[in-house]
C-alpha positions as protocol buffer text, in pm:
chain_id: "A"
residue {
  index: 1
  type: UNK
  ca { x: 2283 y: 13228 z: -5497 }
}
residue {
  index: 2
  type: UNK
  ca { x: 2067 y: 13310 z: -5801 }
}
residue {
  index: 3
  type: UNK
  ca { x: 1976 y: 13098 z: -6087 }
}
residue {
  index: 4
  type: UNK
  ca { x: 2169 y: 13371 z: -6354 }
}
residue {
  index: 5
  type: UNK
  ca { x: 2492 y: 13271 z: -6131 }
}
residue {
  index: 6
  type: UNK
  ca { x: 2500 y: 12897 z: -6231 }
}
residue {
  index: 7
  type: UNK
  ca { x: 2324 y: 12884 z: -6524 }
}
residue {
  index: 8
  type: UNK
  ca { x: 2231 y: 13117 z: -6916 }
}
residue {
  index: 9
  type: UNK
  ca { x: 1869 y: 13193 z: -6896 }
}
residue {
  index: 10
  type: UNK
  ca { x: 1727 y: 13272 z: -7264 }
}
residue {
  index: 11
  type: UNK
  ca { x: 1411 y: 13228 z: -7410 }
}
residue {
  index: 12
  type: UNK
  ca { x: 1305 y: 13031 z: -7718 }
}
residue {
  index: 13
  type: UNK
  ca { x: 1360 y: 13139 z: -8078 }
}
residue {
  index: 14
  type: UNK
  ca { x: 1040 y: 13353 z: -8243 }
}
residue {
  index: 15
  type: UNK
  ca { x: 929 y: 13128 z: -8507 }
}
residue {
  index: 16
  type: UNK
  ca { x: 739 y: 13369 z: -8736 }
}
residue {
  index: 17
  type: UNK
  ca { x: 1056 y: 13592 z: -8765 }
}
residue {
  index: 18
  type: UNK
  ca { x: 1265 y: 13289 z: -8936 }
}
residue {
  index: 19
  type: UNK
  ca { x: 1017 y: 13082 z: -9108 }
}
residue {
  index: 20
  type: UNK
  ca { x: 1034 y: 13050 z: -9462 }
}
residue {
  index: 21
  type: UNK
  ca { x: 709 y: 13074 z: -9665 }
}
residue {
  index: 22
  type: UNK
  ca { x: 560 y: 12998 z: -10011 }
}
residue {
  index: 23
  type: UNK
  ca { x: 852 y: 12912 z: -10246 }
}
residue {
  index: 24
  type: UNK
  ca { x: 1149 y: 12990 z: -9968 }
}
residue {
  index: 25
  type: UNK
  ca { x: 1037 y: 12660 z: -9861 }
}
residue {
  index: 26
  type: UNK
  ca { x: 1276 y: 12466 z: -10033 }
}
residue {
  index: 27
  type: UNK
  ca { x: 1595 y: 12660 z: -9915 }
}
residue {
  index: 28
  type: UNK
  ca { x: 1666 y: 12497 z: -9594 }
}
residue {
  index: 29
  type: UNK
  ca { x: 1665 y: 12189 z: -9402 }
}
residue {
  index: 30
  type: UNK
  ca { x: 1302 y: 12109 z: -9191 }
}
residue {
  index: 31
  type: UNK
  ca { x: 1331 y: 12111 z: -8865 }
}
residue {
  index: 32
  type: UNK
  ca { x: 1118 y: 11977 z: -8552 }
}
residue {
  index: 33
  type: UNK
  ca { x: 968 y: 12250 z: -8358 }
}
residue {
  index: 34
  type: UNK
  ca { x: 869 y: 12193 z: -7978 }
}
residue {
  index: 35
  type: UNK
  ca { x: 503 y: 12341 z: -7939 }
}
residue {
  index: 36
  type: UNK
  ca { x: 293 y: 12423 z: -7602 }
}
residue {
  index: 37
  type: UNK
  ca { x: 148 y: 12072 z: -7649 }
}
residue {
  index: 38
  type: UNK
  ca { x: 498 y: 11877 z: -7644 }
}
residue {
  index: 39
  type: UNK
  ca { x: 493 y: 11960 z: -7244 }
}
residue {
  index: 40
  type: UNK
  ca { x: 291 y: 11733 z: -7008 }
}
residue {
  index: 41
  type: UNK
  ca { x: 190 y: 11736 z: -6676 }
}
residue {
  index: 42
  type: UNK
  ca { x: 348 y: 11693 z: -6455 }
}
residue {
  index: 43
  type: UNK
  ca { x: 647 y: 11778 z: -6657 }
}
residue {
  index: 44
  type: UNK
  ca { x: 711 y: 11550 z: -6949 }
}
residue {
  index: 45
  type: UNK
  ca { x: 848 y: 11636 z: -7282 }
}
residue {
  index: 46
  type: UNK
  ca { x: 659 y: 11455 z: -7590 }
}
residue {
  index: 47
  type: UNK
  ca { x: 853 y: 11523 z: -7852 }
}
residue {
  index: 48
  type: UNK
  ca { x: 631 y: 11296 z: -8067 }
}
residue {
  index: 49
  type: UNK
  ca { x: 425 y: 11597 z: -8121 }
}
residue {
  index: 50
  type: UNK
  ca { x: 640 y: 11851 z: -8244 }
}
residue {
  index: 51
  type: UNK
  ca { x: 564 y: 12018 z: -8570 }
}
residue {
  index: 52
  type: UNK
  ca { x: 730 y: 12056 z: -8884 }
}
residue {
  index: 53
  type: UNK
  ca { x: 940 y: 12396 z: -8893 }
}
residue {
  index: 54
  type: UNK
  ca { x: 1137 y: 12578 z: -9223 }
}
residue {
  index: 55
  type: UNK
  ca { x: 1365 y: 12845 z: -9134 }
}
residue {
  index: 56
  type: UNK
  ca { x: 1473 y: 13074 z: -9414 }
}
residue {
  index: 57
  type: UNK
  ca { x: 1787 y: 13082 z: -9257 }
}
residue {
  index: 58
  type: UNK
  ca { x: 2030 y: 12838 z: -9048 }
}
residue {
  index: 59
  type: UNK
  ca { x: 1916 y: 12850 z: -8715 }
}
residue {
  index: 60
  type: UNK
  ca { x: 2139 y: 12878 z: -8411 }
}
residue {
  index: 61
  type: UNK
  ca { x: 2220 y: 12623 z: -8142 }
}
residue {
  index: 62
  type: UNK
  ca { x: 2172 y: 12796 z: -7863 }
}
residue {
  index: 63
  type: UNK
  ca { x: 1780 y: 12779 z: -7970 }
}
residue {
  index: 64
  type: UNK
  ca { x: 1781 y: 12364 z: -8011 }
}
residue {
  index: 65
  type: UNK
  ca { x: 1691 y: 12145 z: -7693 }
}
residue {
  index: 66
  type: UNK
  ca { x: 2038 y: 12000 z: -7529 }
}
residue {
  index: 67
  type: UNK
  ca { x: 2031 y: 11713 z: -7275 }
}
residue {
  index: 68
  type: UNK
  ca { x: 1958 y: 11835 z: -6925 }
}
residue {
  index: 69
  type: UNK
  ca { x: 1825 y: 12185 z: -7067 }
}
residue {
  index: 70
  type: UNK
  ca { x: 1537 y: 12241 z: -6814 }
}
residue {
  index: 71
  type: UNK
  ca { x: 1271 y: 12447 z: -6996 }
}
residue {
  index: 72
  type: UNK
  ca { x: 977 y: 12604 z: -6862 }
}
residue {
  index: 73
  type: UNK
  ca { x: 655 y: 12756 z: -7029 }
}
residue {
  index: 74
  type: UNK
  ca { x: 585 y: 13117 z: -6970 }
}
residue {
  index: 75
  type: UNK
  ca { x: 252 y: 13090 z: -6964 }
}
residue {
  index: 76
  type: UNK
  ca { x: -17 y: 12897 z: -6736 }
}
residue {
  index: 77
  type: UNK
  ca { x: 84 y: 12611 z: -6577 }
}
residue {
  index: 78
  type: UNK
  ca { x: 420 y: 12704 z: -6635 }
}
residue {
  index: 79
  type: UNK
  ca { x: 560 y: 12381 z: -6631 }
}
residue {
  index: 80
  type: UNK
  ca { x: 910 y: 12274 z: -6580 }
}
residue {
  index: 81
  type: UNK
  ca { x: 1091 y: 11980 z: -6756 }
}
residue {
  index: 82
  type: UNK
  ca { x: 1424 y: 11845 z: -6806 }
}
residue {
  index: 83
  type: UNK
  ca { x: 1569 y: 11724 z: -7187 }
}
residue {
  index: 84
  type: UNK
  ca { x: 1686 y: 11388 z: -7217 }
}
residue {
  index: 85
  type: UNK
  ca { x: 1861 y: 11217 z: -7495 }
}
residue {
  index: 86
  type: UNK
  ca { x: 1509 y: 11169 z: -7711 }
}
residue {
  index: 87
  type: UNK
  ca { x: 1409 y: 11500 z: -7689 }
}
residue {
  index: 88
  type: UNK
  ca { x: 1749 y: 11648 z: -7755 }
}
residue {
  index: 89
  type: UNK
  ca { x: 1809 y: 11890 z: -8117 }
}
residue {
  index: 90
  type: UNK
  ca { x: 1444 y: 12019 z: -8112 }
}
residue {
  index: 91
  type: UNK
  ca { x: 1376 y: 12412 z: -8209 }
}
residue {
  index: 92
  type: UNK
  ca { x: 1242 y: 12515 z: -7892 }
}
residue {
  index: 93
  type: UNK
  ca { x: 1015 y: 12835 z: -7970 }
}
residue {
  index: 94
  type: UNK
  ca { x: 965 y: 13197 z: -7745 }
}
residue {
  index: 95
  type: UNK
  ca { x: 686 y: 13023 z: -7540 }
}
residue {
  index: 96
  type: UNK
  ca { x: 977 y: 12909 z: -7375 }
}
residue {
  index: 97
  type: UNK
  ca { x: 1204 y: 12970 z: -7108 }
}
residue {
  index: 98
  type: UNK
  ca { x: 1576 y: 12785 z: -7119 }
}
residue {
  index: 99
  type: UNK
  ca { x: 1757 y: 12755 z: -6869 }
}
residue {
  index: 100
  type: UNK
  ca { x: 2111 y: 12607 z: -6947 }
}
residue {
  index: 101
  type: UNK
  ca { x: 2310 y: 12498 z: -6634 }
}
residue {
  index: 102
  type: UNK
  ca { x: 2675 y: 12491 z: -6534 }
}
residue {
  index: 103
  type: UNK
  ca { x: 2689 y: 12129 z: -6422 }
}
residue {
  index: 104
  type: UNK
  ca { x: 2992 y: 12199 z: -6224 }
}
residue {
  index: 105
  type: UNK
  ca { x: 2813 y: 12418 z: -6021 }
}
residue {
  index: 106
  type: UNK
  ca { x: 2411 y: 12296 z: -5969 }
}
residue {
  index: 107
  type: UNK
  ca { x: 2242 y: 11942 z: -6057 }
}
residue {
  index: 108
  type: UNK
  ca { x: 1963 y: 12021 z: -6340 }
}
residue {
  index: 109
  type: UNK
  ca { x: 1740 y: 11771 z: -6183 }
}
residue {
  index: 110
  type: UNK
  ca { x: 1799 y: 11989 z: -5845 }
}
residue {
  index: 111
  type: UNK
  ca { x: 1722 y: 12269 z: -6014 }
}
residue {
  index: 112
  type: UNK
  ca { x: 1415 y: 12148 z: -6207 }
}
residue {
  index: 113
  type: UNK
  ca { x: 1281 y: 11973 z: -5834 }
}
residue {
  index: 114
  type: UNK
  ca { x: 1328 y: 12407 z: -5731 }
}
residue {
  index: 115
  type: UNK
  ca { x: 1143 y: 12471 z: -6015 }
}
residue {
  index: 116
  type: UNK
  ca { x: 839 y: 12237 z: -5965 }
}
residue {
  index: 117
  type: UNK
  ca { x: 825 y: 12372 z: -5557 }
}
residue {
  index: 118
  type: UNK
  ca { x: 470 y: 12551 z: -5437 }
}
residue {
  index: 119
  type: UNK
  ca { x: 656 y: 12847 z: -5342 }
}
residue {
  index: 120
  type: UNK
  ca { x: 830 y: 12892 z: -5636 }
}
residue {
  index: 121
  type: UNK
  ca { x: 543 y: 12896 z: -5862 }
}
residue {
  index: 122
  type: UNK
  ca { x: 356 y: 13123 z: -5613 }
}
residue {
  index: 123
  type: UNK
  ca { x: 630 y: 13367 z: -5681 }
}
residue {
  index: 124
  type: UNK
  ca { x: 556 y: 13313 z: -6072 }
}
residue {
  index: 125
  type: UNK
  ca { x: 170 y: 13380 z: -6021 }
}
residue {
  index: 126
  type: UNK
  ca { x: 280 y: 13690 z: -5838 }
}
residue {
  index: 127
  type: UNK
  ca { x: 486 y: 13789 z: -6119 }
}
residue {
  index: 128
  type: UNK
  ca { x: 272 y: 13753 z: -6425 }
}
residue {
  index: 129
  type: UNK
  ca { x: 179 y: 14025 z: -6664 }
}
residue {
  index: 130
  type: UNK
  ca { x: -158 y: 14032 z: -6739 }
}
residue {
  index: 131
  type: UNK
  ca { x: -435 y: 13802 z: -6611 }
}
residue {
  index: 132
  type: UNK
  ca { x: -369 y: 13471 z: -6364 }
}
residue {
  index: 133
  type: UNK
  ca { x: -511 y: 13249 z: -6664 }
}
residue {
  index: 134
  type: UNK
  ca { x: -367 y: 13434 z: -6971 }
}
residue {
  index: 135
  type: UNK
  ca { x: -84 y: 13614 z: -6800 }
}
residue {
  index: 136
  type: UNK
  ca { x: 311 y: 13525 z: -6934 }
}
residue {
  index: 137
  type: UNK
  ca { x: 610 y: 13546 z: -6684 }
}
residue {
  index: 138
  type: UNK
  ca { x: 897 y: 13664 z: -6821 }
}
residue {
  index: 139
  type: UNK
  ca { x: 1251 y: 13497 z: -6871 }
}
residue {
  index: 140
  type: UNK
  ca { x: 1431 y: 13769 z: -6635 }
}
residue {
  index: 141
  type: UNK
  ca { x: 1268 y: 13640 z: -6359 }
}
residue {
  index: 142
  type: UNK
  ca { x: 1425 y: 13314 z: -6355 }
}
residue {
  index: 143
  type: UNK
  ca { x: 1768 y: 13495 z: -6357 }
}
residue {
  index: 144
  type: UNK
  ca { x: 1671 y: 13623 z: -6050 }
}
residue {
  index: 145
  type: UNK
  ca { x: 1515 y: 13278 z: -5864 }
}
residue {
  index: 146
  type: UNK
  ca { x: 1704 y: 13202 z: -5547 }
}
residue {
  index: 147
  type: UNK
  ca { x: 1903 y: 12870 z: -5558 }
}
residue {
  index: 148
  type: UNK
  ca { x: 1962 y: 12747 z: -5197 }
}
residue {
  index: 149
  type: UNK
  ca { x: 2322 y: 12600 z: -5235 }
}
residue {
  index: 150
  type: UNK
  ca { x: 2382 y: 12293 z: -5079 }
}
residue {
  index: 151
  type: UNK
  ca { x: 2673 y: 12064 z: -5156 }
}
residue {
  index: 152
  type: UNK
  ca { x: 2678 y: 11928 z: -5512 }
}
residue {
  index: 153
  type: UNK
  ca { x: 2626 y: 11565 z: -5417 }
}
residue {
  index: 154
  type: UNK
  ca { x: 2351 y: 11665 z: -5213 }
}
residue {
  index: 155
  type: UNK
  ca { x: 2169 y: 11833 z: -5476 }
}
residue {
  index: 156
  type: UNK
  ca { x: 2208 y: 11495 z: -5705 }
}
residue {
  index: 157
  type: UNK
  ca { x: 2054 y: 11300 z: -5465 }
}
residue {
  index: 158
  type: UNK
  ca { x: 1750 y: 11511 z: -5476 }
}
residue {
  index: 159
  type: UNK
  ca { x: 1739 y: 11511 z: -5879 }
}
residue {
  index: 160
  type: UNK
  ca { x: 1797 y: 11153 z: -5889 }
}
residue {
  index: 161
  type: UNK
  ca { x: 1465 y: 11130 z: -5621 }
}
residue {
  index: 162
  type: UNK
  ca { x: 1320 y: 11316 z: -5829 }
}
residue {
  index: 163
  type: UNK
  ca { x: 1369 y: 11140 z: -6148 }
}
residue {
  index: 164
  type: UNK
  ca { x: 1315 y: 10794 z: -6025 }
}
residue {
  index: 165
  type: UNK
  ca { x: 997 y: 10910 z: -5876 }
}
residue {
  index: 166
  type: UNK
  ca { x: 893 y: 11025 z: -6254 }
}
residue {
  index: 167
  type: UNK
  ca { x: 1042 y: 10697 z: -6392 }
}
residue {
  index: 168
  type: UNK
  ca { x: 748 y: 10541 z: -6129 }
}
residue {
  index: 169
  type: UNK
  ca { x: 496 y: 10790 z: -6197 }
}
residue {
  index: 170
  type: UNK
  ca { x: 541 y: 10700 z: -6589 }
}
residue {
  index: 171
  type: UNK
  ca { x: 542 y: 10295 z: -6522 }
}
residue {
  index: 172
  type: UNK
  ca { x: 236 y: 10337 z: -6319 }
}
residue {
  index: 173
  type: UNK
  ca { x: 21 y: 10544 z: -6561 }
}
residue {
  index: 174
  type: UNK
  ca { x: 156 y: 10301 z: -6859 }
}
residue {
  index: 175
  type: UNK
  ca { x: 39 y: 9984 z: -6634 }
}
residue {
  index: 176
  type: UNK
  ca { x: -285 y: 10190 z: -6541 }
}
residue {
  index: 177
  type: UNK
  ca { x: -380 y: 10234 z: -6934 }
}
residue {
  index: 178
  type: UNK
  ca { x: -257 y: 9864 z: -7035 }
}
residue {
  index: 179
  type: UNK
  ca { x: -492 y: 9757 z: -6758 }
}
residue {
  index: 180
  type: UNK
  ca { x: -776 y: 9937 z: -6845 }
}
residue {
  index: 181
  type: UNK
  ca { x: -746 y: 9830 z: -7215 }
}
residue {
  index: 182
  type: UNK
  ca { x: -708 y: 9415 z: -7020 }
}
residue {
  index: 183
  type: UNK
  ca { x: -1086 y: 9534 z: -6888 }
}
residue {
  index: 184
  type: UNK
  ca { x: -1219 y: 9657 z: -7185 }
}
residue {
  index: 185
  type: UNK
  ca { x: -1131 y: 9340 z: -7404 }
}
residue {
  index: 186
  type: UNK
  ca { x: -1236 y: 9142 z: -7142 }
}
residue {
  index: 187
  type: UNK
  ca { x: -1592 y: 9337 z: -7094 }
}
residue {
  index: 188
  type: UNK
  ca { x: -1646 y: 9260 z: -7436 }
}
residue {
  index: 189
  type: UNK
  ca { x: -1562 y: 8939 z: -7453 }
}
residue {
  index: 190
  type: UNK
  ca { x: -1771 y: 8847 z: -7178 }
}
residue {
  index: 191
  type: UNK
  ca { x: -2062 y: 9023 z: -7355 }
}
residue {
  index: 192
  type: UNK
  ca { x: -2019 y: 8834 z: -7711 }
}
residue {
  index: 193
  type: UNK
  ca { x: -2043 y: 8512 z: -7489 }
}
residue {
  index: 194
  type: UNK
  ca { x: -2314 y: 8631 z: -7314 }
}
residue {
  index: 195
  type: UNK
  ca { x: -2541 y: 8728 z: -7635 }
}
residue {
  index: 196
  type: UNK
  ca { x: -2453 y: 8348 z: -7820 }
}
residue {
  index: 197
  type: UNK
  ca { x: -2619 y: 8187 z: -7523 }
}
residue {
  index: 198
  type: UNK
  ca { x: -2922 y: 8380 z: -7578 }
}
């Protein structure tokens, strides 16, 4: 099956055509706009870093984050991640892919773990336009991805690999930083003790 049968592929609102300037500013509500820094490697939303946005107009929902939206930069790395609750109701602007799945049908975390695959994002480098660096895939290629389809229970085994393996991969880099800060204060320390006993 392809992606476009279990799942609405669209990309991300254009910004500059909505945004209010100069003294529109005060005619709507702000919103929270995702930007190409809000996605991590290996595939982590920060929404802590999304920008302040004012449309001239009310926006519409299909263009704000939902949980297990899977969205996907179209340009290098081209990274894939899944919404959860926290990064839920954010704009989510044309540098980005969304892909909207029929849960019924396909796990998002299955689908995401398809996303992330070697071979898929060979088929993405072979489908830029323009350079390998610079070069943007577009949207209608994920339409036409290939979804193997195995049984649904199957495929939410695989997500739920995947996104304990991220839960991990998240404790261990926050233990790795909390340590290194526990060897830094303790460096230091040391030295102050060393330099009163001169």
């Amino acid at each position: 099956m392809f992606l476009s049968d279990v799942s609405t592929v669209r990309t991300g609102l254009v910004t500059a055509r909505k945004q209010a300037k100069g003294p529109e500013k005060g005619l709507f509500q702000e919103y929270r706009l995702l930007s190409l820094r809000c996605i991590k490697e290996p595939g982590v939303l920060d929404v802590s870093l999304a920008e302040p946005y004012m449309s001239r107009e009310l926006l519409k929902s299909d263009f704000f984050t939902k949980r297990d939206d899977i969205l996907v930069r179209l340009s290098a790395p081209y990274t894939a991640a899944l919404v959860d609750e926290e990064s839920a109701d954010y704009v989510v602007p044309s540098h980005f892919v969304i892909i909207r799945v029929d849960k019924s049908k396909v796990d998002p975390a299955y689908v995401l773990w398809i996303l992330r695959q070697q071979s898929t994002l060979k088929q993405i480098y072979q489908n830029v336009s323009g350079t390998v660096a610079f070069g943007t895939i577009s949207s209608n290629f994920f339409n036409d991805l290939k979804i193997d389809a195995i049984p649904l229970e199957k495929q939410r085994l695989i997500g739920a690999i995947l996104k304990l393996s991220e839960k991990e991969q998240t404790l261990l880099s926050e233990l790795a930083k909390a340590k290194a800060e526990q060897t830094r204060i303790a460096l230091q320390t040391a030295y102050k003790n060393l330099n009163k006993g001169k």
